[in-house]
C-alpha positions in Angstrom: 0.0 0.0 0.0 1.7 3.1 -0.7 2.0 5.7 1.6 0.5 9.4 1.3 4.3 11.1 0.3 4.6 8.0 -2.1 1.5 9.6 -3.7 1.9 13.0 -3.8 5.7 12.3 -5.4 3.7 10.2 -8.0 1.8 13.2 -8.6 4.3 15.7 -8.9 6.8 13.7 -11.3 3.4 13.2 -13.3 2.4 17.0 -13.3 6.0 17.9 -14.2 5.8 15.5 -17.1 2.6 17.0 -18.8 4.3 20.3 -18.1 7.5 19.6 -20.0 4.8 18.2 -22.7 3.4 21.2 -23.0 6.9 23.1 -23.4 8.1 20.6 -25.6 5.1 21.0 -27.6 4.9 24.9 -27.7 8.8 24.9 -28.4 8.1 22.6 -31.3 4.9 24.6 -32.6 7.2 28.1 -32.4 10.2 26.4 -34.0 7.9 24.9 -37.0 6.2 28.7 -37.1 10.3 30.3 -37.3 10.8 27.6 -40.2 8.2 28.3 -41.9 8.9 31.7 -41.9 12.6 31.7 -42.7 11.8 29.4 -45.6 9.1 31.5 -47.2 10.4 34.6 -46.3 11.8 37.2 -49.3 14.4 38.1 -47.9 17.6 36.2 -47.9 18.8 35.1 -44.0 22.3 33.5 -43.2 24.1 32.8 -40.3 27.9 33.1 -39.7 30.5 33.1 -37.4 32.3 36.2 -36.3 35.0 35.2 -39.1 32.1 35.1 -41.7 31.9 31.5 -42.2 28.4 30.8 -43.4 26.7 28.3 -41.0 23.2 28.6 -42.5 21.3 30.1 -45.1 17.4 30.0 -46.3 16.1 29.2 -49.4 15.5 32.9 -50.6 19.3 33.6 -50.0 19.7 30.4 -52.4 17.6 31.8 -55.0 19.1 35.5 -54.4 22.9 34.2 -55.0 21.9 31.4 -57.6 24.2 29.1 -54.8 22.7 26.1 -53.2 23.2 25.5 -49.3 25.4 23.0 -49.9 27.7 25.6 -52.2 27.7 28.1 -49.5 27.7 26.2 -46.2 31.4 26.4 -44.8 32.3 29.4 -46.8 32.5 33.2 -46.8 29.8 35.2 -48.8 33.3 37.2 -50.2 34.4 33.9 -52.0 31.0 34.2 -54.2 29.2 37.0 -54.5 31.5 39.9 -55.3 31.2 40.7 -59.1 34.5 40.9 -61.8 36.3 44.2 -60.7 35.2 44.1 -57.0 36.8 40.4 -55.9 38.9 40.2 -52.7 42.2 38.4 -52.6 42.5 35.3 -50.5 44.3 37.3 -47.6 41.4 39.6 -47.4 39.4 37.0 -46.6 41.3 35.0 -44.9 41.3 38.1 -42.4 38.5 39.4 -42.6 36.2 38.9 -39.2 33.4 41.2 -38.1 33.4 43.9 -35.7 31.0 42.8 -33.0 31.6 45.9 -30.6 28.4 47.5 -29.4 26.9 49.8 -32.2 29.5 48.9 -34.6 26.7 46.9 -36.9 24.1 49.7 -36.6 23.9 51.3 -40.4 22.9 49.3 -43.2 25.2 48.5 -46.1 24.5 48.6 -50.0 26.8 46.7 -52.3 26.8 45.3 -55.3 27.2 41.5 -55.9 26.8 38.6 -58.4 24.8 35.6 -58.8 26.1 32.7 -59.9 25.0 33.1 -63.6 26.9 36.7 -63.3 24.0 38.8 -63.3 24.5 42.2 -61.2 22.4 42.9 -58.5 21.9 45.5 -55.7 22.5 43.5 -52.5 21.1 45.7 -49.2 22.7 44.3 -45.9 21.4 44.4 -42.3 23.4 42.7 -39.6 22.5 41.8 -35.9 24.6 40.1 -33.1 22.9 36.7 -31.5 25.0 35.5 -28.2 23.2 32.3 -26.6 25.2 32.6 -23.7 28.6 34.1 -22.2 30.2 31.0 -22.9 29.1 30.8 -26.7 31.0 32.4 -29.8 28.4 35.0 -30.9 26.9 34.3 -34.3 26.0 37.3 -36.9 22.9 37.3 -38.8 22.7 39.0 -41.9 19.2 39.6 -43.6 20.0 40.4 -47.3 17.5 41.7 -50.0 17.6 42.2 -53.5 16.8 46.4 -53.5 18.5 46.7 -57.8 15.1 47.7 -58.6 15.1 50.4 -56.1 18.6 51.5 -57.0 17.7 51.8 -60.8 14.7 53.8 -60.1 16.8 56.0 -57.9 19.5 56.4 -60.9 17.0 57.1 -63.2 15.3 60.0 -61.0 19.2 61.3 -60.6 19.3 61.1 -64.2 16.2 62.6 -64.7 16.9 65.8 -62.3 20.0 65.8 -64.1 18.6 66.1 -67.2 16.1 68.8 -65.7 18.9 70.5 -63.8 20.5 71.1 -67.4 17.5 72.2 -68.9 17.0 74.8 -66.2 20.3 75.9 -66.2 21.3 75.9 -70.0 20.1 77.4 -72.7 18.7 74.6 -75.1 19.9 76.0 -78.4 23.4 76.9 -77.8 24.0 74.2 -74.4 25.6 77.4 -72.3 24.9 78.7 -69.2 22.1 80.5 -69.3 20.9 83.3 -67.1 20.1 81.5 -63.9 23.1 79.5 -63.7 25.6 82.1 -65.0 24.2 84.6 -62.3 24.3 81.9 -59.4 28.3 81.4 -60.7 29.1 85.4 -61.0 27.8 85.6 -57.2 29.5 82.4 -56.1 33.0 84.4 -57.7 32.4 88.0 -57.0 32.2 87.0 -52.4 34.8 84.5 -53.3 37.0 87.3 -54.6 35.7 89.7 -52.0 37.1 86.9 -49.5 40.3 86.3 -51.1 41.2 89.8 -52.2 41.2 88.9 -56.2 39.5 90.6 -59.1 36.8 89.0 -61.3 36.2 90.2 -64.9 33.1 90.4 -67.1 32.4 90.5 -70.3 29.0 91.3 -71.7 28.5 90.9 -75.9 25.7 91.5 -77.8 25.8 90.5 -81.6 25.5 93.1 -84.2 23.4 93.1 -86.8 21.7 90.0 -85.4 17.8 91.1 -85.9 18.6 92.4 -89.7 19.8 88.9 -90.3 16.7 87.1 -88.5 14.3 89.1 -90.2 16.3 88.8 -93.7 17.6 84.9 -93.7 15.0 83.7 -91.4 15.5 82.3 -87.9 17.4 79.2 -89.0 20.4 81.7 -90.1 20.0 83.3 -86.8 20.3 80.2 -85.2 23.4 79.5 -86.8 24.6 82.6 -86.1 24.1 82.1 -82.6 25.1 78.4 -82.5 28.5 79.7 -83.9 29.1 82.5 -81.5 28.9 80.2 -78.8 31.2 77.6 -80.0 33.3 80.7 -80.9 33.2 81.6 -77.0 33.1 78.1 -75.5 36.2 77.0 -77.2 37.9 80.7 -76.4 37.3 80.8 -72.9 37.8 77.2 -71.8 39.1 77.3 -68.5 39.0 80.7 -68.1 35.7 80.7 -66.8 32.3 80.9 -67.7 30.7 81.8 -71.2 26.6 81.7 -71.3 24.0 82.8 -73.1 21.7 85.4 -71.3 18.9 85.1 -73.6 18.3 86.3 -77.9 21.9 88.0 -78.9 23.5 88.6 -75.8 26.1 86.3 -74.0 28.3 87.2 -70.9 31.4 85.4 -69.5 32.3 85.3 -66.3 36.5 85.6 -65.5 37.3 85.0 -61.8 41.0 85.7 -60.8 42.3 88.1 -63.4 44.4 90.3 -62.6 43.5 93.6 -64.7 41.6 94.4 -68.0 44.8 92.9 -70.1 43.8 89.6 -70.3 39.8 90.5 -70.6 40.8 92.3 -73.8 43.0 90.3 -75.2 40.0 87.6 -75.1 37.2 90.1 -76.1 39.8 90.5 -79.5 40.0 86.6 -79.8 36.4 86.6 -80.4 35.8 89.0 -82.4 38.5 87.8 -85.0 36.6 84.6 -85.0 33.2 86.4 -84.6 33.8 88.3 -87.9 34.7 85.5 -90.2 31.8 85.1 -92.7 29.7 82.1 -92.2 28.1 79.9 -94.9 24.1 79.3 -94.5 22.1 77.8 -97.2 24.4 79.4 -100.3 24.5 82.5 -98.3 27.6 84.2 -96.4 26.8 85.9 -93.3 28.8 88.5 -91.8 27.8 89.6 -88.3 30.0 91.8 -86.1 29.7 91.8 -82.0 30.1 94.7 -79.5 32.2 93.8 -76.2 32.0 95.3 -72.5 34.4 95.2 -70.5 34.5 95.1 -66.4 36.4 94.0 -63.1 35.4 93.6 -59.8 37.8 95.0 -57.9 38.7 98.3 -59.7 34.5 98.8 -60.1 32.9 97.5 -57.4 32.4 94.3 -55.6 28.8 93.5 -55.9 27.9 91.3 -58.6 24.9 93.7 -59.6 27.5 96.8 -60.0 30.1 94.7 -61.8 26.8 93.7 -64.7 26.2 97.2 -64.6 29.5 98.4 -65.3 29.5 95.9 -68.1 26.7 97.2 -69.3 27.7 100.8 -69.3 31.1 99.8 -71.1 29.2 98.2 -74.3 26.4 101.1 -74.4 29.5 102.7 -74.8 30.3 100.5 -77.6 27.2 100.9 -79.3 26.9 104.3 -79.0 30.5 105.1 -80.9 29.4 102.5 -83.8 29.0 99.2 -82.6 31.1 96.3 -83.4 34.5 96.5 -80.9 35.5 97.0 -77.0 35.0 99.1 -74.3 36.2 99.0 -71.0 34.6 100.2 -68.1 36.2 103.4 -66.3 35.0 106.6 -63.9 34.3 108.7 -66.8 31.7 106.7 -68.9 30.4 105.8 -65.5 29.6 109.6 -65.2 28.1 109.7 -68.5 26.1 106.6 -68.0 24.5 108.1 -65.2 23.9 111.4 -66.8 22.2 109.1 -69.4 20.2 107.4 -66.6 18.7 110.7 -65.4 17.5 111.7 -68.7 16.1 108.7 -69.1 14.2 109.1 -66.6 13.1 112.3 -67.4 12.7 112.4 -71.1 9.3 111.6 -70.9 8.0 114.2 -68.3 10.2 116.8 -70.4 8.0 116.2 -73.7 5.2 116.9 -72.0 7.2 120.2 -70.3 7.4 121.2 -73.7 11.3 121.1 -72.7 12.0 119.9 -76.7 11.9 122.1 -78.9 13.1 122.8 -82.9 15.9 124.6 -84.0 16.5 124.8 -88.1 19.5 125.0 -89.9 19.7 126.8 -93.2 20.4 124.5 -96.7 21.9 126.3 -99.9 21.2 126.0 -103.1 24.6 126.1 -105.1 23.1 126.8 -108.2 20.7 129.0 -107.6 23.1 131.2 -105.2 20.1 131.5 -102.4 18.9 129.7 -99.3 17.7 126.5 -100.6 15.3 125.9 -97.7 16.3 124.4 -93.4 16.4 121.2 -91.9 14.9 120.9 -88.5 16.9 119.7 -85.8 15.4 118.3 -82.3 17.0 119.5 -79.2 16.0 119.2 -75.6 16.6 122.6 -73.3 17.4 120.7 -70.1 16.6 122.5 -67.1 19.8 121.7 -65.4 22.2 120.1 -68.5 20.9 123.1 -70.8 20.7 122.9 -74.6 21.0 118.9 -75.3 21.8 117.7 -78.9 19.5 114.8 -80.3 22.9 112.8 -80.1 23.0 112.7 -76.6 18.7 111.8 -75.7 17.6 110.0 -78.8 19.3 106.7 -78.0 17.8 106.5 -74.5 14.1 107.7 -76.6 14.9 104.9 -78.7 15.5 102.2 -75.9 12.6 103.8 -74.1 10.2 103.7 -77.1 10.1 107.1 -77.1 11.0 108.4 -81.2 7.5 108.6 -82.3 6.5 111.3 -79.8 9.6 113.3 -80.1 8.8 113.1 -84.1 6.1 114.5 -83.7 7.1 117.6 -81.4 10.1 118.2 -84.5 7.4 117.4 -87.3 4.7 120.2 -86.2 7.6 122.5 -84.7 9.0 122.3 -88.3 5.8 123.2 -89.8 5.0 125.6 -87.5 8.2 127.1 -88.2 7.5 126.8 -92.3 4.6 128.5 -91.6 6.0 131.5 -89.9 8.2 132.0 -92.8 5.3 131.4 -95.2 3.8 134.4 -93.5 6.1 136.7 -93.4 6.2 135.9 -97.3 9.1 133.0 -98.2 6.6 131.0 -100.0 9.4 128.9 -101.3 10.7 128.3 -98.7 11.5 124.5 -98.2 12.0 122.3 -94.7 13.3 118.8 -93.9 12.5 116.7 -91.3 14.1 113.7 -89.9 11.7 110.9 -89.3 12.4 107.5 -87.2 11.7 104.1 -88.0 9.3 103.8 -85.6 7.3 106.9 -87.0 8.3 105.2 -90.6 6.4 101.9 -89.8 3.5 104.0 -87.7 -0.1 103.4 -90.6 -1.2 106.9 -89.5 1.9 108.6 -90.3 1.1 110.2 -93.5 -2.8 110.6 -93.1 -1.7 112.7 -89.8 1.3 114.5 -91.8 -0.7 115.6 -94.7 -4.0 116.7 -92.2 -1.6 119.2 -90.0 0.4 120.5 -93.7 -3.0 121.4 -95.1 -4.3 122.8 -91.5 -1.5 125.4 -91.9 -1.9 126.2 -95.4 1.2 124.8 -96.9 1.8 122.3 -100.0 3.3 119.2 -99.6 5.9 119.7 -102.1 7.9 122.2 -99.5 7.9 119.1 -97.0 10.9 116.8 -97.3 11.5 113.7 -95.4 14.6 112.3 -94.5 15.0 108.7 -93.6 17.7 107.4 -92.4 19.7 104.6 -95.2 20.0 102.2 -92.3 16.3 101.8 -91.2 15.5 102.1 -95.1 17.3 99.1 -95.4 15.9 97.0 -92.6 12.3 97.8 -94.2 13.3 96.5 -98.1 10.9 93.7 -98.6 8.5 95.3 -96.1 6.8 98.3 -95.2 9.0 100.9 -94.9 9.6 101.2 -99.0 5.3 101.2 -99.1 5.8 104.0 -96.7 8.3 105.9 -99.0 6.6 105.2 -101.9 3.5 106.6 -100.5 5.0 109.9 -99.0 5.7 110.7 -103.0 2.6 109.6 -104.4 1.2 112.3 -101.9 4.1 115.0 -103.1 6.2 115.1 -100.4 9.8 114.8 -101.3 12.0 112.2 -99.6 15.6 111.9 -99.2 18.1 109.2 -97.9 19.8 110.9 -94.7 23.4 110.0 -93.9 24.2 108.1 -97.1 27.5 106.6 -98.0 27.5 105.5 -93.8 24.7 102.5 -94.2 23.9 99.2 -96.0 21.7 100.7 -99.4 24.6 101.9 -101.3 24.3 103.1 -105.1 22.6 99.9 -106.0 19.3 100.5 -104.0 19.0 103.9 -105.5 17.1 103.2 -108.7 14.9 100.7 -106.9 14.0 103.2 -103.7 11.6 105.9 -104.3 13.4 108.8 -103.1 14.3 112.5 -104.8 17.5 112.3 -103.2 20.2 111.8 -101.3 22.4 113.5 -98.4 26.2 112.8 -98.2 27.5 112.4 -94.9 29.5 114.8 -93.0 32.1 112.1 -92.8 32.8 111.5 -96.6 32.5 115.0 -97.0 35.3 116.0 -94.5 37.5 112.2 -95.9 37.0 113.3 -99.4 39.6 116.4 -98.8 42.8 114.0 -97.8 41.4 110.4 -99.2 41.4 109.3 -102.6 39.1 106.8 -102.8 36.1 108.6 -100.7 36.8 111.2 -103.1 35.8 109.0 -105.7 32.8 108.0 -104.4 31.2 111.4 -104.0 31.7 112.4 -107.3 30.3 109.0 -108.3 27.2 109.6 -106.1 26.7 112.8 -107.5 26.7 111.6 -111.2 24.6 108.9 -110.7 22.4 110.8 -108.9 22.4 113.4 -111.8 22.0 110.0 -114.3 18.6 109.5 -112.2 17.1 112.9 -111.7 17.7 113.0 -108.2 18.7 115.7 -106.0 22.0 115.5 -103.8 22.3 117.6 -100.6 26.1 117.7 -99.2 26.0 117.9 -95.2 28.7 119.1 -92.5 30.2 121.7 -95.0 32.6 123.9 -93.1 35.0 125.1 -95.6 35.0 127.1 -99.0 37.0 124.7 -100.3 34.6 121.8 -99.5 31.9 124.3 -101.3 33.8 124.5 -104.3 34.8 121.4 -104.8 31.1 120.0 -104.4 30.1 122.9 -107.1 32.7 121.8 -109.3 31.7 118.0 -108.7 27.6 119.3 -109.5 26.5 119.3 -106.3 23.1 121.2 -105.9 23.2 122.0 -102.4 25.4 122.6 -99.2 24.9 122.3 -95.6 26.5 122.9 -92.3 28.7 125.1 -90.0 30.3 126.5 -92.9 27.1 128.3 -94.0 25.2 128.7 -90.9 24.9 126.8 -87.7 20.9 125.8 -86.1 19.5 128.6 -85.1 15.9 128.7 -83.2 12.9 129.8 -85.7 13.3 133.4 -84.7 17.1 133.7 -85.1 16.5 131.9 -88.2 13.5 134.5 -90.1 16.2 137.2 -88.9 19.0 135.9 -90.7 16.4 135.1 -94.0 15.5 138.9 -93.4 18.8 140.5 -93.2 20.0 138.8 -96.4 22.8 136.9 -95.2 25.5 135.6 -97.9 27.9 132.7 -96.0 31.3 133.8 -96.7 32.6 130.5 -97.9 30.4 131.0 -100.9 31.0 134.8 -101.3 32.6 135.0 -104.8 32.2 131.4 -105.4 33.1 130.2 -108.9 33.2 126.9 -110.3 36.5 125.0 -111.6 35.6 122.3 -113.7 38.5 120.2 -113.5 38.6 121.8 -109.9 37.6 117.6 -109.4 40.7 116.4 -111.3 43.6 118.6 -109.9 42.1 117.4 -105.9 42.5 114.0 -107.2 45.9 114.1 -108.7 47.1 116.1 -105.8 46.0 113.0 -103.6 47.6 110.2 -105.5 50.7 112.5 -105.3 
């Protein structure tokens, strides 16, 4: 019979059995749960010593590598896995053993590997540290995941930001720099020069002739043009620094550490040597010329704004003396940029202020031995500057699309001034009057000219028009010859102003419909020493003789200019030599007092007056 402890020992071994039961079951059910996990899972799993050894792997690490267990088991990944290019040597990994230090397995790693077959693949590692006890070697487990989808996408959208970044920051015809990035790089080297003590240079260019060729060629030839002139800079500059394109004609390049203007002009004359050689486009040679200017930081200014504006000021400059060369900035066109600024700003308000007013300058008639008629002549009594000459506000009317108004104020001035003569009995009396593209190219230009001629009671024919040869020329196959030919069929005379100095030339004549022409004061005062502009006055003057039309000789300051032109058959003279622009009163007092100019008191005429000049200038 067994005793009561007997029993209650019976029970407990048999409770402690059931229990361990239940352990080894749950133990079983968590263990079958981890396989099955570890063998479905996507993600590749191994397990290695701290040397690396592989000790275990799943199947998705299988399929990742293209290995089997039984070609991995007992190795190190860095026998297998690493692609051509990449492989370690056999002392690499024969020492290599992982750093098991607290925190040293923290970030993940991203490496490329291959699979067995040699595909590539992007291989994302995360590692933790397993230690079963203090007396067991740790083991590492790696989880591994195939992320070479990921990583392409993530090239791509660096390629594509890439490809955006470019787009935003160059210019798509040309591939330079374009604004935005050219002004983020001027700043970037103005404070590092500001920082370092050195000097940065600028050059701003600005093609000439550029819209004459667009608007003659078509924009293809422009493109070329443009296309051209940046492959002209890009090679040019190199190194140097930056060459861009800040947006239709005009580029700017960017020098940092020069040392004075030297170098900056020696490159601005690089370019335009290359700039000026003709280039072929569709059986057509193009010639296009480029204005340069010139600035540096530290001599001008530090601030990347003051060094663009200097720029700026120096190829105004440029433009302003004739276009197609260099200037350098310096104090002095500084002061008379910003003269230029402040009538700019006040040009407007001073047509209203009835500021602009006409003077007229008398025109005689060789032939006839009398005053031929005036021009009328635009100038702006400044309140502070005083009497202006148009040279010095009509290029800021220009830029401010200001010409039309200030024709106007010269065109009824001038007929106002006709008029006053008209009453005081010179009904003959004749009066030019300088007219601007933009008036030219204006559809109510000669409807409004011919209702304010009749509202004062004059003809037509005493009205002549002068037009300028250049903007004569840009109009050719459009509206500006409509224009001309219009002003005659409505009996105004018109005459091309500064000829000889443009693009028509004695060609256009027979095909423009014009009475005449007026020789520039240049190749009047170059035909007294030079040869061959010598030549070409008396040949304008017989051809113009050949087609009935009337020549006007301008900036006349000398008898012997006078005679010379009378000898040559010019029919009339104007300029200092016979009477400088007076205002309209001045003007009816010198008509009324019968003044003669001296230089053509007594005036005869030499015929081969012509001939001896010449032979005296090939001597």
């Amino acid at each position: 019979m067994h005793t009561f402890s007997q029993l209650f020992s019976g029970l407990k071994l048999r409770f402690r059995g059931n229990r361990l039961k239940r352990e080894l079951r749950r133990i079983r059910a968590e263990n079958a749960v981890m396989e099955m996990i570890v063998n479905n899972a996507n993600d590749g799993l191994i397990i290695q010593d701290v040397n690396g050894i592989v000790e275990w792997c799943n199947p998705a690490y299988e399929k990742l590598t293209g290995y089997s267990a039984k070609e991995i088991l007992g190795r190190k990944p860095q026998e297998f896995v690493f692609p051509e290019g990449a492989k370690k040597t056999p002392q690499e990994i024969a020492d290599f053993r992982y750093d098991i230090t607290p925190g040293a397995m923290e970030n993940l790693e991203c490496i490329q590997n291959a699979r067995k077959n040699g595909e590539l693949f992007w291989n994302q590692l995360s590692f933790a540290v397993s230690r079963h006890s203090d007396l067991d070697e740790p083991k590492v487990i790696v989880i591994t995941r195939d992320i070479t989808e990921q990583v392409e996408h993530q090239k791509e959208l660096k390629r594509s930001e890439a490809r955006n970044r470019a787009l935003a920051e160059n210019d798509a015809l040309t591939k330079l720099p374009n604004r935005m990035k050219l002004s983020a790089y001027l700043d970037k080297q103005v404070a590092k020069a500001e920082k370092l003590g050195t000097k940065v240079g600028l050059l701003h260019l600005d093609l000439d002739r550029f819209k004459a060729i667009n608007d003659s060629l078509g924009h293809d030839a422009g493109d070329t043009v443009l296309e051209r002139a940046a492959s002209i800079m890009r090679h040019i500059v190199g190194d140097l620094g930056m060459a861009g394109r800040l947006g239709g004609d005009e580029f700017l390049i960017v020098c940092p550490d020069v040392e004075s203007f030297a170098p900056l002009e020696e490159l601005g004359r690089r370019i335009l040597r290359q700039i000026h050689k003709p280039i072929e486009h569709d059986e057509h040679l193009i010639s296009v010329g480029c204005s340069i200017g010139i600035a540096i930081s530290s001599e001008n200014g530090r601030s990347a704004n003051e060094l663009m504006k200097h720029a700026d000021v120096a190829l105004y400059d440029v433009k302003r003396s004739g276009r197609d060369g260099m200037s350098s900035f310096n104090q002095e066109l500084g002061r008379a940029y910003e003269r230029q600024m402040a009538l700019s700003s006040q040009l407007a308000q001073s047509i209203g202020n009835g500021e602009l007013i006409v003077d007229i300058q008398p025109q005689y008639s060789l032939a006839a031995n009398e005053v031929h008629g005036f021009e009328a002549l635009i100038r702006w009594h400044h309140p502070v500057y005083g009497k202006l000459a148009p040279g010095e506000f009509l290029p800021v009317a220009e830029q401010n699309g200001l010409m039309s108004e200030i024709d106007k104020v010269a065109m009824w001035g001038a007929l106002d001034a006709l008029k006053d003569m008209r009453d005081l009995g010179y009904n003959k009396m004749r009066m030019s009057i300088n007219i601007s593209a933009a008036t030219l190219n204006s559809p109510n230009f000669i409807k409004r000219l011919i209702q304010e001629v009749a509202r004062r009671g004059l003809s037509n024919a005493q009205v002549t028009i002068e037009v300028l040869e250049s903007n004569l020329l840009e109009g050719t196959t459009g509206y500006n010859l409509e224009t001309i030919q219009a002003l005659g069929q409505a009996g105004f005379k018109v005459e091309l102003d500064d000829f000889g100095m443009g693009h028509a030339g004695l060609a256009h004549l027979a095909k423009i419909a014009t009475n005449g022409v007026k020789i520039d004061r240049a190749m009047v005062r170059d035909m007294m020493h030079d040869k061959a502009t010598l030549t070409i006055v008396r040949a304008v003057i017989n051809l113009c003789a050949e087609l009935g039309l009337s020549v006007v000789a301008e900036g006349i300051e000398t008898k012997e200019q006078a005679e010379l032109l009378l000898a040559a058959g010019c029919d009339v003279i104007q300029g200092y030599g016979v009477e400088r622009p007076m205002p309209v009163d001045a003007a009816i007092e010198w008509l009324q007092q019968l003044c003669i100019p001296p230089i053509v008191e007594e005036l005869l005429p030499v015929p081969d007056r012509f001939e001896i000049v010449r032979k005296e200038l090939a001597s």
